[in-house]
Structures are given as structure tokens and as C-alpha cells.
C-alpha positions in Angstrom: 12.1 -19.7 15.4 8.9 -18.1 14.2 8.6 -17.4 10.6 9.6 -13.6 10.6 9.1 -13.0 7.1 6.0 -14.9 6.9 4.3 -12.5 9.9 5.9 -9.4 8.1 4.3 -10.4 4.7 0.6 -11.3 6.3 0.7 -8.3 8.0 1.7 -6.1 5.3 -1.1 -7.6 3.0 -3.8 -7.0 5.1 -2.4 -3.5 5.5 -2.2 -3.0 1.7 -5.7 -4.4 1.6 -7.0 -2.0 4.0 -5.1 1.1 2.1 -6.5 0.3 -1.4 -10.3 -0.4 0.2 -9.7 3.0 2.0 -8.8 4.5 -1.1 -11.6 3.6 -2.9 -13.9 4.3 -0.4 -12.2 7.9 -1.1 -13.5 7.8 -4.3 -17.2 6.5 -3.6 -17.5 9.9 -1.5 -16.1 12.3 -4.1 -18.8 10.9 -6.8 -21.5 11.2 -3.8 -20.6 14.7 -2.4 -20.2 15.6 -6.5 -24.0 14.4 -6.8 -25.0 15.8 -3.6 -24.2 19.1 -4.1 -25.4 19.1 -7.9 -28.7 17.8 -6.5 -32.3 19.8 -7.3 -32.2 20.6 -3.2 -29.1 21.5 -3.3 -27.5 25.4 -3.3 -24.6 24.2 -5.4 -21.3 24.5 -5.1 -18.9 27.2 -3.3 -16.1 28.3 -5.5 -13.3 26.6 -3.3 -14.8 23.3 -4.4 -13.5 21.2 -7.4 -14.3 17.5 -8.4 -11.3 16.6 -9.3 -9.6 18.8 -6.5 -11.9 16.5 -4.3 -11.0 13.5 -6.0 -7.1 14.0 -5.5 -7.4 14.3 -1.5 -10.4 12.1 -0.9 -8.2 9.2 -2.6 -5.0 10.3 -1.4 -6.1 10.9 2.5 -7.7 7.4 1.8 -4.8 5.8 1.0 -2.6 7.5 3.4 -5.2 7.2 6.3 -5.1 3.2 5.3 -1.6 2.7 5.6 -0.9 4.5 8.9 -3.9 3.3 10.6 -4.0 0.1 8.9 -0.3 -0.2 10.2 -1.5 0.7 13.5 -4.6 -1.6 13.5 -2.7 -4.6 12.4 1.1 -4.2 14.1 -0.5 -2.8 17.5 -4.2 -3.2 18.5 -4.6 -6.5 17.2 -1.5 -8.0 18.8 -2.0 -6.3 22.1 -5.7 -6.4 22.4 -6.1 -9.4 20.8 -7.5 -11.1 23.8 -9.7 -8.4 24.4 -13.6 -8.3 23.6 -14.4 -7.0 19.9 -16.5 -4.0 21.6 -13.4 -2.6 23.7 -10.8 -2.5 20.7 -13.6 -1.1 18.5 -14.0 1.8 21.2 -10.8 2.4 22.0 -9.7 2.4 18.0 -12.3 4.5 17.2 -11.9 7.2 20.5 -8.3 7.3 19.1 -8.6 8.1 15.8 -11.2 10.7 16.7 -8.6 12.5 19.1 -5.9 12.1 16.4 -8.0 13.3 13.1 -9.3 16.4 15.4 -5.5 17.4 16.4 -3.8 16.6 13.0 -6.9 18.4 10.9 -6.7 21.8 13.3 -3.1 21.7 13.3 -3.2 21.9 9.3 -6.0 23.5 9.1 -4.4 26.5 11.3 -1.4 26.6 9.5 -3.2 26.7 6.1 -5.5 29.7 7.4 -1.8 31.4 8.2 -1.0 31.4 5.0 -3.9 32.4 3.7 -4.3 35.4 5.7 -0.4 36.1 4.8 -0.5 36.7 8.8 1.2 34.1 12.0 -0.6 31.7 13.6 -2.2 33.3 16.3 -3.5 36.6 14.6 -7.3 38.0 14.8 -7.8 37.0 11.3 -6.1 33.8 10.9 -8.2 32.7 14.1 -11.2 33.5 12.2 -10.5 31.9 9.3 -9.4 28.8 11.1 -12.7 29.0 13.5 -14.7 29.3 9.8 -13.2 26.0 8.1 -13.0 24.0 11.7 -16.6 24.3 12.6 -18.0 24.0 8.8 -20.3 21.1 8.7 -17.7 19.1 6.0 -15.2 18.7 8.9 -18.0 17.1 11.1 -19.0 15.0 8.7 -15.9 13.5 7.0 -15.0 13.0 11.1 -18.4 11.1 11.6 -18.1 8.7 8.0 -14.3 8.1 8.6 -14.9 7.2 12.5 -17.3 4.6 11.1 -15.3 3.2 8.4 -12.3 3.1 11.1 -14.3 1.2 13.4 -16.0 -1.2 10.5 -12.1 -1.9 9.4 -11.3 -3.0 13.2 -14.6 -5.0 13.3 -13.5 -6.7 10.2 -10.4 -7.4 11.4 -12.1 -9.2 14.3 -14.3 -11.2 12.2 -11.5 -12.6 10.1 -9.7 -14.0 12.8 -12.6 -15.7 13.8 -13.4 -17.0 10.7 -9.6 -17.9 10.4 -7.3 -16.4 7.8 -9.0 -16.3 4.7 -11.8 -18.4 5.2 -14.1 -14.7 5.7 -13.0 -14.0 1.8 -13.9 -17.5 1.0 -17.3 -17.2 2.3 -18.0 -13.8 0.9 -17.0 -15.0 -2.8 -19.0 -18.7 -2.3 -16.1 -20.7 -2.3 -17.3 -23.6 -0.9 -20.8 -22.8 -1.4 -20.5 -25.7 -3.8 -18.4 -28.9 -2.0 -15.1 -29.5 -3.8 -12.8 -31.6 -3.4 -9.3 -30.8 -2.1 -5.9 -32.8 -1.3 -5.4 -31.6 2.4 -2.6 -32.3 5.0 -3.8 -32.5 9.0 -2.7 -31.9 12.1 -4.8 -33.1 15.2 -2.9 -31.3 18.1 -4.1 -32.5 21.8 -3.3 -31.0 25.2 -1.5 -33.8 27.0 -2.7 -35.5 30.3 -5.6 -33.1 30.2 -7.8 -35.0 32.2 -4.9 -35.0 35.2 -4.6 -31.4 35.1 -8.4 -30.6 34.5 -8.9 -32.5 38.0 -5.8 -30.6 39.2 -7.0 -26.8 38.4 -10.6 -25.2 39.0 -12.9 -24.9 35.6 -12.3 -22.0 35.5 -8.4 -22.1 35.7 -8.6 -25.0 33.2 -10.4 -23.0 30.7 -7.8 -20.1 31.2 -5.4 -22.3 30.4 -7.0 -23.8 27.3 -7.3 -19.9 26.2 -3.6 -19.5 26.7 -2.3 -22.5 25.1 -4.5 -21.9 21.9 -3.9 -18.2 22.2 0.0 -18.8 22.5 0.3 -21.1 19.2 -1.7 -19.3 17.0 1.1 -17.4 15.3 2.7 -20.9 14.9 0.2 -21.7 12.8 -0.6 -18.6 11.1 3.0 -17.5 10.3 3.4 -21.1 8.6 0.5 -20.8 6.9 -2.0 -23.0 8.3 -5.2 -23.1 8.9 -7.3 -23.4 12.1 -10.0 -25.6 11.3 -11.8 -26.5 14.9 -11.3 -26.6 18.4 -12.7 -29.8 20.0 -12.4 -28.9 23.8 -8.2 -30.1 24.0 -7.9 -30.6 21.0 -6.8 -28.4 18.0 -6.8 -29.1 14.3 -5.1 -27.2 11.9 -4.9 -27.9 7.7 -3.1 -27.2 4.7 -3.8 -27.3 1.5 -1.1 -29.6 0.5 0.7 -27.7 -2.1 0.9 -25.0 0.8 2.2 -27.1 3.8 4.7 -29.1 1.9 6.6 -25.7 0.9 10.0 -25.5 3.4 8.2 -28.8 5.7 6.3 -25.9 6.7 3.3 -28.3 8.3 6.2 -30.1 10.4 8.0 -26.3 11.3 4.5 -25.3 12.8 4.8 -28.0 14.6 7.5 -27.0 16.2 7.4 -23.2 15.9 4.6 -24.2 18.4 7.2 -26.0 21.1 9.2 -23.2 21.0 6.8 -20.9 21.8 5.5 -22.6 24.4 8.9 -23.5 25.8 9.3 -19.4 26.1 6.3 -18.8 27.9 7.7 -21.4 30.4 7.7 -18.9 33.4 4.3 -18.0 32.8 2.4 -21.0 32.8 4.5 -22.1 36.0 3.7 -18.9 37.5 0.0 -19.3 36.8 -1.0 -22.6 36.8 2.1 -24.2 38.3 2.6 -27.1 35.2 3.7 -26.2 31.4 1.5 -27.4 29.1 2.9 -30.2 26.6 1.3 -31.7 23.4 1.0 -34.3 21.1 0.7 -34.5 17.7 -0.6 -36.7 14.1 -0.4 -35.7 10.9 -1.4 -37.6 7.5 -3.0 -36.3 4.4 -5.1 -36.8 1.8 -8.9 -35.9 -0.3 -11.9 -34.1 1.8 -15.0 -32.9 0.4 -14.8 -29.0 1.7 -18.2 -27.4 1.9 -20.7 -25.3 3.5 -23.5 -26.4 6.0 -26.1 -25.0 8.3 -27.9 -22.0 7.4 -27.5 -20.4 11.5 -24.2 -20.7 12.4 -22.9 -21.5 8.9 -19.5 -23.2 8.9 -17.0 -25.3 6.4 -16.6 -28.8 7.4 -14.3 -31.2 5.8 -15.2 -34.9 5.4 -13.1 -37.6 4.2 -11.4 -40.8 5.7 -8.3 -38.4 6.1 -9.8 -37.0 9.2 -10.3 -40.3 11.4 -6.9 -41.5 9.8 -5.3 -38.6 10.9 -6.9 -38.7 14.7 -6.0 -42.3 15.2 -2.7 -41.7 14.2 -2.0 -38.5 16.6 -3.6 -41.1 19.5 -0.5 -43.4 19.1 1.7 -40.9 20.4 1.4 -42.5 23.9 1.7 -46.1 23.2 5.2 -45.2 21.2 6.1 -42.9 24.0 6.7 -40.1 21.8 5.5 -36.4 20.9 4.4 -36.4 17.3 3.7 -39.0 14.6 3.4 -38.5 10.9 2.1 -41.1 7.9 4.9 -42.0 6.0 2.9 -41.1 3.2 3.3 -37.5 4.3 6.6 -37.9 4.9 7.6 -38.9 1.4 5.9 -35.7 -0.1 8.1 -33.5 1.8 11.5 -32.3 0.6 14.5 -33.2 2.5 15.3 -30.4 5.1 18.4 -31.6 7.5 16.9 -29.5 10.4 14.3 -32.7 10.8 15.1 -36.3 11.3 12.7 -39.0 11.0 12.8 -41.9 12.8 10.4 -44.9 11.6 8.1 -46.7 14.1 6.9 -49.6 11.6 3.4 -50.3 10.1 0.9 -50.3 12.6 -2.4 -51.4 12.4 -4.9 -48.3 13.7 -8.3 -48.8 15.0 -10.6 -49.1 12.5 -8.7 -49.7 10.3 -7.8 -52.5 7.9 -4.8 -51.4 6.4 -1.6 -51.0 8.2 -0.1 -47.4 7.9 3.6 -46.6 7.9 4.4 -44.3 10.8 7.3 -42.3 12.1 8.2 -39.8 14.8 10.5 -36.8 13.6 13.2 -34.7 15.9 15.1 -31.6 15.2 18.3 -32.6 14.6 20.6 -31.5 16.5 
């Protein structure tokens, strides 16, 4: 089964991030509206406001806004929208929170004027009171910068899953501005017989089912920690840095975190596309150079011999008849776990290669 814990502990990160980024942002507007209204053009201050009055519920809302609608961001829209383009979620997130900061402000707002009037909640002069603070230009305008920063938090979202997890804060800090050299374990994951079933489905269909499959396993991946690095047409590769993927075999769990899922959405892809999709898999590690290139479309590559060992390795799968191969050199690195057994296939000498390379397959046991 999927890593449970793992989702619950991504999730809640980037939930935590979102509330203390929120929170801050609280701040930034208290010291703004503090030296707006102190300004030369200014008329000053009423005597209802206070900074530090201010300062309490700007950072409070701001850390209470973040966690609810970071919670609902991150457990809701981006799982069930996820497939959706960035502009609709964006809209619909921002429409939403619009609708919901309107009725939750007026309904405090009207109960507050209540008990300042010392009357219920539909007399003359609470009404007025409520009409007053309702329609005062504040209420329009912390609706207009917190619709913005709700919709920027979605759009960054967005953009770190396309980036991949992480990888957006790696870039922003310069990370790999500067190549470096890391100890990486691979996975090159390809679509089996995808040539048969490309001739069997329309283009169109194939491509849907491409989206699918890569949209299906991503969790897999995700939830044990690894990290997409490309899609080449039916092909996936996903990496670890190698103190990461050892922990729990969680490079060989993906690996079949990603069966299973596929295995339950059985129905589907026989519904759809009348075939379910099957896979094969190589995985080896060793040193890359990770760094930045391009200047357009800027993107980290990794180089290293690792990569061409690792795809050579994952093409063997057919010629041993079997569903994933591993270097024993990977192998050895990883603790025993009795769910896995591994069965050797020999040395074998890969294309391009002078060296033979230890391989062996691996089954859950039973």
C-alpha cells in the first residue's frame, strides 16, 4: 500500500508552509497600512485603529486563513483538479474564497455591530452600523489583496508540481546554479509493448493513456520520496538521492506502490482503452553532475555514466522475461526487508559496456 504517512506529512508541510508565509504576509500589511496612514497625504488615523491591534489580527487571520485554506488547497483542489488547466483551479479557488470571506466577514461583522449597539441582529441601528463597516473601503481592499495572494498560493502550488517536489525551492535558492556532484539512485520506468498498443489506439487515445498512467503513479513516487526527473515519450525516470531512497527500500516500494496502483485502476483502463497498462523497470546508482542549463526553458540535467548504465539495465527486462531489474550494487546498499526477495540473474554484459554488471529481479514475497 501507498505510503499513508508519507502523503499525510508532505501534505501537512506544505500546509504549514503556506500558514507561516500567510502569516507573514499578515505582518508586511500591518507595517504598510501603519505607514500608509501616517503618510504626509494621509488624514491619519481613526481612533478604532491600533498598530499593534492591527498586528494581532492581520497575523492571526493570516495564520488561520493559511491553515484552513491551505488545508483546503492541498487535501481538495489539488487532488481533484489536479488534472485540470492551472487557469480553471485558479478561478474556481479564487471565486470560492471570495464567496466564503464575503459570508464569514458579514456574518461577524453583523454580530459584532449587535453588540455594539447593545441591540439584536436585525435592529435599525445594528443594520447601520453593519452597512457602515461592510461597505468601508478596508473590507474591499483586504478582500481584493487576500483574493490575490489566494490565487498566487494556488499558482504556486501548480508550479511546484511542475517543477517536481522541491526542485521550485532549489531553483529559487541556486542550488544547482553551480553543478555538484551527487550519489543518485535511478529508475528508468517504460510502458510495455508500447509500440503494439500505440498502433492499436488512435494518437489521441494513446496520449490519454500516457496521461493516465503517469498521472496514476505519481503518488507512488511522491509518497516514497522520489523524484520525477523526465518524461521521454513512454518512458519515466524518477531519482533519489541515495541516502533518501535507501531508507525502508523505499526506491524498490515505489516500485511497487506503483503496481498496485495500477492494479486498482484495473476497471478503468479496460473500460477505456480496453488493455491495462504494464511496465518495466531498471534501477542502479551511482555519481552525476546535477546542474542548471539553458537560459529559456531552464532545467536541471544530470550527467553521469549512471544514467546509460541504468537504461541498459531496465532494457533487459525482456530478454530475462521479467518485470524489474536492479544492479546488485544497489541491492547490497539496501537493508534487508523480508517483504522483497531477490532472485539473481548473473553478470551480464550490457551494451556498451565493458564490464559485466551483477543483476537481479526482486518479488514480494509472499
Amino acid at each position: 500500500m501507498i505510503n499513508r504517512s508519507a502523503e499525510y506529512r508532505i501534505k501537512t508541510n506544505k500546509i504549514l508552509v503556506i500558514a507561516l508565509i500567510w502569516m507573514i504576509i499578515g505582518a508586511i500589511i500591518t507595517f504598510y497600512d501603519n505607514f500608509a496612514f501616517h503618510s504626509l497625504i494621509s488624514a491619519g488615523t481613526s481612533s478604532l485603529y491600533g498598530f499593534f491591534k492591527s498586528f494581532f489580527i492581520n497575523t492571526t487571520g493570516g495564520l488561520m486563513g493559511g491553515l484552513i485554506v491551505g488545508s483546503f488547497l492541498v487535501f481538495y483542489v489539488n487532488e481533484k483538479f489536479r488534472d485540470k488547466p492551472y487557469w480553471i483551479t485558479i478561478l474556481l479557488v479564487s471565486l470560492s474564497f471570495i464567496v466564503i470571506f464575503t459570508f464569514i466577514s458579514s456574518v461577524v461583522v453583523l454580530i459584532l455591530s449587535a453588540i455594539q449597539a447593545g441591540n439584536s441582529l436585525l435592529d435599525p441601528i445594528t443594520l447601520k452600523i453593519f452597512k457602515q463597516t461592510i461597505f468601508d473601503t478596508i473590507f474591499f481592499k483586504d478582500l481584493l489583496v487576500w483574493s490575490i495572494i489566494v490565487a498566487l498560493t494556488q499558482f504556486f502550488l501548480q508550479v511546484n508540481d511542475k517543477f517536481g517536489q522541491g526542485l521550485l525551492w532549489s531553483f529559487i535558492r541556486g542550488r544547482y546554479h553551480t553543478p555538484r556532484e551527487e550519489n543518485r539512485i535511478f529508475m528508468f520506468v517504460d510502458l510495455a509493448s508500447s509500440t503494439t498498443i500505440a498502433e492499436k489506439l488512435s494518437i489521441r487515445k494513446y496520449h490519454d493513456l500516457l496521461h493516465n498512467f503517469y498521472a496514476d503513479i505519481t503518488n507512488a513516487i511522491i509518497y516514497n520520496k522520489g523524484e520525477i526527473y523526465q518524461y521521454v515519450g513512454d518512458e519515466i525516470i524518477i531519482s533519489w538521492k541515495i541516502e533518501t531512497g535507501i531508507i525502508e527500500n523505499q526506491c524498490l516500494k515505489c516500485y511497487f506502490d506503483m503496481r498496485k496502483t495500477i492494479a486498482g485502476f484495473k476497471e478503468k483502463y479496460e473500460s477505456r482503452y480496453e488493455l491495462v497498462p504494464d511496465f518495466k523497470a531498471g534501477l542502479h546508482y551511482g555519481k552525476v553532475i546535477a546542474g542548471e542549463i539553458g537560459i529559456i526553458k531552464r532545467d536541471v540535467t544530470f550527467s553521469g555514466d549512471v544514467m546509460n548504465t541504468t537504461s541498459r539495465i531496465q532494457s533487459m527486462c525482456n530478454e530475462y522475461n521479467v518485470k524489474i531489474l536492479s544492479s546488485n550494487e544497489l541491492l547490497q546498499l539496501l537493508p534487508y526487508d523480508s517483504h522483497y526477495r531477490r532472485i539473481p540473474i548473473g553478470d551480464i554484459k550490457l551494451k556498451g559496456k565493458e564490464k559485466k554488471v551483477g543483476l537481479s529481479t526482486v518479488e514480494m514475497s509472499v
